[in-house]
C-alpha positions as CSV (number, residue, x, y, z in Angstrom):
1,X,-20.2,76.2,16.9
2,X,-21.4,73.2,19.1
3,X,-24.3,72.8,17.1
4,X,-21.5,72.0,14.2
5,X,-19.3,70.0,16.4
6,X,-22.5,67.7,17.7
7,X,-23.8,67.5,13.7
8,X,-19.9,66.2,12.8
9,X,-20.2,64.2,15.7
10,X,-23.4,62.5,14.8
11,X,-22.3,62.2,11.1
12,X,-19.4,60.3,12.1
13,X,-21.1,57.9,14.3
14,X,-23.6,56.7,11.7
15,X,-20.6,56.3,8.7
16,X,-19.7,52.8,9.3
17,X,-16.1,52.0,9.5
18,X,-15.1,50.3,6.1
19,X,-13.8,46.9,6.2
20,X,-10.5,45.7,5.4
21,X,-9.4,44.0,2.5
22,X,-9.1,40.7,1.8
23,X,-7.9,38.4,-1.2
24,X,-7.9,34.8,-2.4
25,X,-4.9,34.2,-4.3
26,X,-6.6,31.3,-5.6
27,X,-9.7,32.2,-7.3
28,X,-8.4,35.8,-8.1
29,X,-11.0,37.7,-5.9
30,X,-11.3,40.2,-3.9
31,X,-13.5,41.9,-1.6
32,X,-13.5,44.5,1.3
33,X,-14.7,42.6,4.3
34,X,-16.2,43.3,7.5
35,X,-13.8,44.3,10.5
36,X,-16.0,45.8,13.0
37,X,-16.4,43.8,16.3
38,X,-17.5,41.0,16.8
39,X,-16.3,39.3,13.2
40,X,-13.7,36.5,13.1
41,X,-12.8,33.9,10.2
42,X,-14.3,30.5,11.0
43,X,-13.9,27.4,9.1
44,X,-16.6,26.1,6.2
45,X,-18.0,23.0,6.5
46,X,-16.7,20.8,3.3
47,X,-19.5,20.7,0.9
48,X,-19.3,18.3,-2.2
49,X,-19.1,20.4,-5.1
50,X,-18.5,24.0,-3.6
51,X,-15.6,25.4,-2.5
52,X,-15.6,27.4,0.7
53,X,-13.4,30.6,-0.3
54,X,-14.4,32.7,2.6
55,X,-16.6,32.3,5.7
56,X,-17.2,34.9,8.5
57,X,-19.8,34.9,11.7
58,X,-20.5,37.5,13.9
59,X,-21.8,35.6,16.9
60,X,-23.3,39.2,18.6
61,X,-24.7,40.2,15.3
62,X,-25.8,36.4,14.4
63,X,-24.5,37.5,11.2
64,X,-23.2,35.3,8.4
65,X,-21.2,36.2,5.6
66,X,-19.6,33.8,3.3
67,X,-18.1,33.4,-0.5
68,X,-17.7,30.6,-2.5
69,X,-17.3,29.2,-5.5
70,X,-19.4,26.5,-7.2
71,X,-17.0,23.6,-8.7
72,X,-19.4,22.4,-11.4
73,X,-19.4,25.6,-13.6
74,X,-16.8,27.3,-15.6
75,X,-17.5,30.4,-17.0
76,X,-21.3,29.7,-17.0
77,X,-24.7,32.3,-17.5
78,X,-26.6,33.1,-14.7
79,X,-29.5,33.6,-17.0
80,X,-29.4,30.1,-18.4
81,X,-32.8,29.0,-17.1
82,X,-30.7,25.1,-16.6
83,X,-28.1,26.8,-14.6
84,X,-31.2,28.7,-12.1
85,X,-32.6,25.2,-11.9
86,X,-29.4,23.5,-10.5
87,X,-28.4,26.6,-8.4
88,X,-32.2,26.1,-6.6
89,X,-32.4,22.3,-6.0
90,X,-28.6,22.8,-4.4
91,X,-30.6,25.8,-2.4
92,X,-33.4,23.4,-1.7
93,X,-31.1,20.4,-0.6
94,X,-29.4,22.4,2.1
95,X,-33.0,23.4,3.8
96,X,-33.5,26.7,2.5
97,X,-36.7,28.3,1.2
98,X,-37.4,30.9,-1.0
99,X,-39.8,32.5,-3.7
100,X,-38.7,33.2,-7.0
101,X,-35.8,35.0,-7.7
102,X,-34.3,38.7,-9.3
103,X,-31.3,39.7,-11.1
104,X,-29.3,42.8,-9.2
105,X,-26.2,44.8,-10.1
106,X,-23.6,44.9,-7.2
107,X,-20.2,45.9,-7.7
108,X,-20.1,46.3,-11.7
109,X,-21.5,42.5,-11.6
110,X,-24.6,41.2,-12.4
111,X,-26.1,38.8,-9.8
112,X,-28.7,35.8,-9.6
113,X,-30.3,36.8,-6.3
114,X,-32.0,34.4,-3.9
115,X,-34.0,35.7,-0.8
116,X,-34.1,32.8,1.2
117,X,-34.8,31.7,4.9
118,X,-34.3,28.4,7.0
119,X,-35.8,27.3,10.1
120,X,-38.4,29.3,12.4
121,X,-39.0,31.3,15.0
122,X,-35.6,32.2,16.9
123,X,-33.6,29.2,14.8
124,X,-34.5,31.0,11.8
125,X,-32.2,32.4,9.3
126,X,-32.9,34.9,6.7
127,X,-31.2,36.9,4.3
128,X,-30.1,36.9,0.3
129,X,-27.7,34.4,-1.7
130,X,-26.7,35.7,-4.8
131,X,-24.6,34.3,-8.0
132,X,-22.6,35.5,-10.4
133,X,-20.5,34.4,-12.9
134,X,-17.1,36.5,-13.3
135,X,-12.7,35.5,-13.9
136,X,-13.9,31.7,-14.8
137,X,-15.9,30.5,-11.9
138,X,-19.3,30.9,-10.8
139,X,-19.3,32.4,-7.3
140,X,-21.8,32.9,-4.6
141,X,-22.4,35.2,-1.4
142,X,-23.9,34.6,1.4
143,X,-25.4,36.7,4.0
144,X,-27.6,35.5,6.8
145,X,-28.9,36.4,9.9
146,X,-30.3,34.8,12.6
147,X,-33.0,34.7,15.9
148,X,-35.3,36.0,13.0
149,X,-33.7,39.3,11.5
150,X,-33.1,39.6,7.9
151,X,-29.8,40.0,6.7
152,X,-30.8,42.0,3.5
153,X,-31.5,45.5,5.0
154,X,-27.6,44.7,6.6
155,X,-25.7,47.3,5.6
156,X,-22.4,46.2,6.9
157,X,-23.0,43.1,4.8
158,X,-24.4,44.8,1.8
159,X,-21.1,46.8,1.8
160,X,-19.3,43.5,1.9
161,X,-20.9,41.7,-1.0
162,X,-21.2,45.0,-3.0
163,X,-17.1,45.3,-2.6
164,X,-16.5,42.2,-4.4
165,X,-14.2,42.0,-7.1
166,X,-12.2,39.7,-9.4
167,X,-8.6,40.7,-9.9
168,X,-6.5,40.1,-13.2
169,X,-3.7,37.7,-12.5
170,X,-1.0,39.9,-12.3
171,X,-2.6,42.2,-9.6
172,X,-3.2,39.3,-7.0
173,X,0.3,39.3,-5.5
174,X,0.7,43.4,-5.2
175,X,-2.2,43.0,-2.5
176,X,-1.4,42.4,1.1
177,X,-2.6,38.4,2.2
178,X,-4.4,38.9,5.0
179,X,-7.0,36.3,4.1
180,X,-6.9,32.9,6.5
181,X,-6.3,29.5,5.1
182,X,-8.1,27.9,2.3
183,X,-10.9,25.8,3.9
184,X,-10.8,22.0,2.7
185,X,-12.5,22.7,-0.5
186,X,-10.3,25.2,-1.5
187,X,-7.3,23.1,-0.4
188,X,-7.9,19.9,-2.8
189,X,-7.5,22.6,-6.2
190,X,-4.1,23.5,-4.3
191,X,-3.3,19.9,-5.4
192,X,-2.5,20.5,-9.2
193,X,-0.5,23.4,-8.6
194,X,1.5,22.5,-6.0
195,X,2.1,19.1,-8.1
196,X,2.8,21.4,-11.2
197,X,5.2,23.5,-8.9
198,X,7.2,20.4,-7.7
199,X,7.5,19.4,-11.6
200,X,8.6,22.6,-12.4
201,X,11.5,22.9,-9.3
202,X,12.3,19.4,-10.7
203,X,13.0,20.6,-14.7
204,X,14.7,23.7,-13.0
205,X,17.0,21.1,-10.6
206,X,17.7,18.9,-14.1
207,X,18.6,22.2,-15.9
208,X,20.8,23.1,-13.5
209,X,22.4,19.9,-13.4
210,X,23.2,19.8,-17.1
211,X,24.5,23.3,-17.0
212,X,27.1,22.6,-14.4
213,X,28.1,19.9,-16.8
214,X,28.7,21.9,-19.8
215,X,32.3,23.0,-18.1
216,X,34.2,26.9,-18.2
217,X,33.0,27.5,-21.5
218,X,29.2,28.2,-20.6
219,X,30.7,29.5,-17.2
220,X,32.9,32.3,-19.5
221,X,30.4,33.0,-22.0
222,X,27.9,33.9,-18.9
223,X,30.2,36.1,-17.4
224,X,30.7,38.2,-20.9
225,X,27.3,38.3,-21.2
226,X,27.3,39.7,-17.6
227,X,30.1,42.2,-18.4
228,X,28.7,43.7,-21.5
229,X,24.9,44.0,-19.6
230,X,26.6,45.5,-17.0
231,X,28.4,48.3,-19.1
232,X,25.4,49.3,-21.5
233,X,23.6,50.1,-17.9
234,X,26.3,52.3,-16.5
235,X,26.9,54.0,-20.1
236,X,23.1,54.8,-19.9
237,X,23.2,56.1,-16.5
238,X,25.9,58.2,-16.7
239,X,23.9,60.0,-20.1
240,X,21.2,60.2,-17.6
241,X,23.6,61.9,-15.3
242,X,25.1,64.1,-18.4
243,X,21.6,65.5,-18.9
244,X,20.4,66.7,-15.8
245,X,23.9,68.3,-14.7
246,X,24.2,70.3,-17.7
247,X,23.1,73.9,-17.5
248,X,19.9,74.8,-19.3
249,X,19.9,77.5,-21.8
């Protein structure tokens, strides 16, 4: 019996608590994040032509994970060889190194995989950047470590990437926010929505307006309409009701 009770013990301390989940209600993704200790949001540095979606460090761990989205592409290939080119001298301009490249499949996704590495000796980073192109955009993950350890063997961070999803449109508000603020890149494609929002509250304000001005007539005509809805639901509940009282045979 304690031979059980150590083995359920043991088991339980090398099953990794799962991470909690996370959403961007902008890009319509998802993805089930690392919680463990140690983690915290931090903010992106503003990169022309990517936008930061999410960006976590683990400064015990020297761990790095990060999602983002790169602005130039909409609904691209990851196995256009001109796409590969672009994606590694963007890899090449911000210092990293890497040779040659491998297509994986992580979370019902197909991924453009990078392992790459940056600096040397305890200043160096290593680990995997992968691509993928999924809901419109072409996104990336990062995962890094540092003082010389490889992020790829990571499992807390390959459970991270592998989690990542894109939502339908529809499903994005029935998850819990929990995600931090858009970094700065994210912000600026807030613009256009916001501006389409205020345009929208404005034709809704104008609407409104005219409708006051109509006079009693809309006014009565409204309140009919509100009547009749109002009977054909309590006709149809009280059928509802009619059924399940009566006595089955």
């Amino acid at each position: 019996m304690m031979r059980t009770a150590f083995l359920l013990l043991l088991f339980c301390l090398a099953c990794p608590a799962s991470g909690r989940e996370w959403k961007s209600d902008l890009f319509h993704c998802a993805a089930d994040i690392p919680d463990g200790n140690g983690w915290q949001m931090i903010e992106a540095p503003q990169t022309p032509g990517i936008a930061a979606v999410l960006a976590m460090r683990n400064s015990e761990k020297q761990s790095v994970f990060g999602i983002n989205v790169i602005e130039k592409y909409r609904d691209a290939s990851i196995s256009d060889p001109a796409v590969q080119k672009d994606l590694e001298a963007m890899l090449h301009q911000f210092g990293y190194q890497f040779i040659g490249h491998s297509t994986v499949r992580s979370g019902a996704l197909d991924w453009l995989q990078y392992p790459v590495s940056a600096g040397s000796g305890l200043q160096q980073v290593r680990g995997v950047i992968r691509y993928t192109s999924a809901g419109g955009y072409l996104f990336s993950i990062t995962m890094l470590r540092g003082g010389g350890t490889d992020a790829t063997p990571d499992a807390e961070l390959q459970r991270a990437a592998g989690s990542f999803r894109v939502l339908p449109v529809s499903s994005v508000a029935a998850i819990p926010s929990n995600a931090p603020a858009q970094s700065a890149g994210a912000k600026l494609r807030t613009a256009p929505a916001a501006a389409s929002k205020s345009a929208s509250d404005s034709e809704n304000a104008g609407a409104s307006a005219t409708g006051e001005s109509s006079g009693e007539g809309n006014s009565m005509g409204r309140l009919f309409w509100i009547i009749g809805a109002a009977l054909l639901v309590l006709v149809g509940f009280s059928s509802i009701v009619m059924r399940k009282s009566s006595p089955r045979r």
